[in-house]
RODRENTOR-437795 format. One record per residue (C-alpha): residue number from 1; y, z, x. Coordinates in Angstrom, 2 decimals. Each point is the difference from the previous one (the first is absolute). Example, Ala and Ser with C-alpha at 12.3 -4.5 7.8 and 13.67 -1.06 7.14 Angstrom:
2
 num      yy      zz      xx
   1   -4.50    7.80   12.30
   2    3.44   -0.66    1.37
END
This chain:
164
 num      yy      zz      xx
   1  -79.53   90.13   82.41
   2   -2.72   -1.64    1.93
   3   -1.19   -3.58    0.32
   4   -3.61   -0.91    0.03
   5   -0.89   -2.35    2.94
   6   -0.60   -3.77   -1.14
   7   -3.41   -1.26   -0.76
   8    0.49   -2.73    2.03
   9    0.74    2.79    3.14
  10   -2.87    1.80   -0.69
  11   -2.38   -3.60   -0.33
  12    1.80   -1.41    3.51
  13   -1.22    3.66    1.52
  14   -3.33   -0.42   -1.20
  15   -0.67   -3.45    1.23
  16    1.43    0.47    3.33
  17   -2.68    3.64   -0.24
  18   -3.07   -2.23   -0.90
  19    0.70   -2.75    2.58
  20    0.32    3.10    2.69
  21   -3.41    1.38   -1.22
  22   -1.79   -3.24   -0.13
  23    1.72   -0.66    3.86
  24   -1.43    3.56    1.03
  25   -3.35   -0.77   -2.01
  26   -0.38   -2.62    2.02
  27    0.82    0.98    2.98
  28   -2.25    2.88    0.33
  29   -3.33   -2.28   -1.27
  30    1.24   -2.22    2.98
  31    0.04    3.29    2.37
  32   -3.47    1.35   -0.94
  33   -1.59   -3.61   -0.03
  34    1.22   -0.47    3.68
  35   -1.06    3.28    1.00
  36   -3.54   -0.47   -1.94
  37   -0.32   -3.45    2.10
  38    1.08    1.58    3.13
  39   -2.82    2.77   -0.79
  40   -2.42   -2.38   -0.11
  41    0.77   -2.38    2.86
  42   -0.11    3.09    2.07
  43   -3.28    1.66   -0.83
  44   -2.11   -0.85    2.38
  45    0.01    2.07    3.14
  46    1.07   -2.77    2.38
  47    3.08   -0.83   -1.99
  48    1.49    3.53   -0.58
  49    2.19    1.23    2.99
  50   -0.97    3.68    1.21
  51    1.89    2.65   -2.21
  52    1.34    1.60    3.47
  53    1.21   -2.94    1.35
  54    3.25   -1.85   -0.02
  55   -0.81   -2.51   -2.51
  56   -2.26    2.39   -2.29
  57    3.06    2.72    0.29
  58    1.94   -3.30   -1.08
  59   -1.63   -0.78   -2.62
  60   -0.46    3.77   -1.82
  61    4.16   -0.29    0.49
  62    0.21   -3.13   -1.94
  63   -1.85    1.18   -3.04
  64    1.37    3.13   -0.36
  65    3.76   -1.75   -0.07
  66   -1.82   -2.63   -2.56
  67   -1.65    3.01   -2.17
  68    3.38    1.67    0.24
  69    1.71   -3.37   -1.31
  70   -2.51   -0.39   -2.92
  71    0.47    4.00   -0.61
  72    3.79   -0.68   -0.58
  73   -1.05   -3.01   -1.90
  74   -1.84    2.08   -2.40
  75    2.62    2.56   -0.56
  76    2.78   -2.91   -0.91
  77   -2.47   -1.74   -2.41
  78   -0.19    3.90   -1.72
  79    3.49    0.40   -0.10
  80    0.07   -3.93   -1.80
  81   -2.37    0.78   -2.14
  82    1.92    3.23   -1.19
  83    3.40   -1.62   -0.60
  84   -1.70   -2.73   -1.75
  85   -1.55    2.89   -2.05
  86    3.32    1.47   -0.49
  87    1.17   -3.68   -1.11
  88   -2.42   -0.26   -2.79
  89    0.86    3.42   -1.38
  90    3.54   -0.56    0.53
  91    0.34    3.12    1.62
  92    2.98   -0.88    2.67
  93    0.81    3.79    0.64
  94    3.54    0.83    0.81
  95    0.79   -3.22    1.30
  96    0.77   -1.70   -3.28
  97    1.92    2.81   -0.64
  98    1.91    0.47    2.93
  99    0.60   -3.89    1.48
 100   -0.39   -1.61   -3.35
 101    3.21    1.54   -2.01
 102    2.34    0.42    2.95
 103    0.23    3.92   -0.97
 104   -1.73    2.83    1.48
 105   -0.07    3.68    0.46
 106   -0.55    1.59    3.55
 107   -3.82    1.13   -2.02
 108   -0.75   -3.24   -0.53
 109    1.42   -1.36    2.99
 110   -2.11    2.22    2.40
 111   -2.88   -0.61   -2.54
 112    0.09   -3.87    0.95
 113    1.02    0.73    3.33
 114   -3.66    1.61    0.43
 115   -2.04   -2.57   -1.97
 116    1.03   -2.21    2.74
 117   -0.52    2.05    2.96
 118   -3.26    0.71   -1.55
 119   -0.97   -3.66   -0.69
 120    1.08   -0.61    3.95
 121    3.00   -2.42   -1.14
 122    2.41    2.01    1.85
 123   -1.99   -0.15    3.28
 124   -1.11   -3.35   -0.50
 125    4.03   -1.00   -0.32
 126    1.25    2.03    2.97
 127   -3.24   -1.91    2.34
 128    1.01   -3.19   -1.27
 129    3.93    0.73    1.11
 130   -1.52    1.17    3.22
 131   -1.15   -3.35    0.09
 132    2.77   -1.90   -0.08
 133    2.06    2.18    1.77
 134   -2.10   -0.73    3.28
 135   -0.06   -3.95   -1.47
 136    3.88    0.22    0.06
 137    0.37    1.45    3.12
 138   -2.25   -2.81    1.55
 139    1.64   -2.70   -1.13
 140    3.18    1.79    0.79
 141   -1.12    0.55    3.92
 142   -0.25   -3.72   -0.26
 143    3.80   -0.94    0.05
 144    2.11    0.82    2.81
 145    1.53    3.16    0.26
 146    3.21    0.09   -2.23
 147    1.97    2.39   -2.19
 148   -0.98   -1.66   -2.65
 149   -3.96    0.38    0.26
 150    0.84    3.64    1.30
 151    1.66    0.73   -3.27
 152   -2.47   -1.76   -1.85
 153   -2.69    2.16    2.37
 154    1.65    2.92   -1.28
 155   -0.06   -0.84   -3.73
 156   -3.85   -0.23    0.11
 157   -0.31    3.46    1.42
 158    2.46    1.30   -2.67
 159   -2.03   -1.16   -2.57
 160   -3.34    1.70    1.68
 161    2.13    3.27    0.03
 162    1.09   -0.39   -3.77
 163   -3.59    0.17   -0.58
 164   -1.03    2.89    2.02
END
């Protein structure tokens, strides 16, 4: 028997997926704006540094990191816009299924399993506990040495290893 997620869990998922897009919407007019007045406070030949100097070399390093940034901009604002598509046709795939009764089958397991690998959930989760392992441990070099903050040193890196 399987339970259908709650309207209201569906509606909190899609308001916390159109303030993300209208965050990244903004974000990237805010990017190409700066770069457009950067473009044009440079165009005359006195103001824009040699291409094979320092400061040229510089700047050609700077907007390719800030292209790259509004490149991975773009792809999150695609993957928004297709859950929110998936939202309107109700179309949860084999998550509803699988997290929403309690029950599942080792098909429908694996089946979910890859709908988040493929949506980048499940490398998105293991960066973000990357993250706070290395937050932990500074805080944690912090304190004076104890056995205390060694065992609690040691329970961070167990969870990282649960993960793995």
């Amino acid at each position: 028997m399987s339970r259908k997620l709650a309207q209201t869990t569906v509606n909190k998922f899609k308001k916390k997926l159109l303030a993300e897009q209208k965050q990244l919407e903004d974000l990237l007019k805010r990017h190409q704006e700066e770069r457009e007045r950067i473009r044009l406070s440079e165009a005359s030949a006195e103001r824009s540094p040699d291409p094979t100097s320092a400061d040229g070399g510089s700047m050609a390093f700077e907007l390719e990191k800030e292209l790259t940034l509004d490149e991975n901009t773009k792809h999150l604002l695609t993957q928004i816009e297709h859950a929110l598509v998936l939202i309107k046709k109700k179309k949860y795939g084999n998550f509803e299924s699988v997290f929403g009764s309690g029950e599942s089958n080792d098909d429908s397991l694996s089946k979910a399993v890859l709908e988040l690998e493929s949506a980048g959930s499940i490398e998105y989760a293991r960066s973000r506990a990357m993250h706070h392992h290395s937050m932990a441990h500074e805080c944690l070099d912090k304190l004076p040495v104890s056995p205390a903050v060694e065992v609690l040193r040691e329970l961070t890196d167990f969870q990282l290893i649960r993960i793995s």
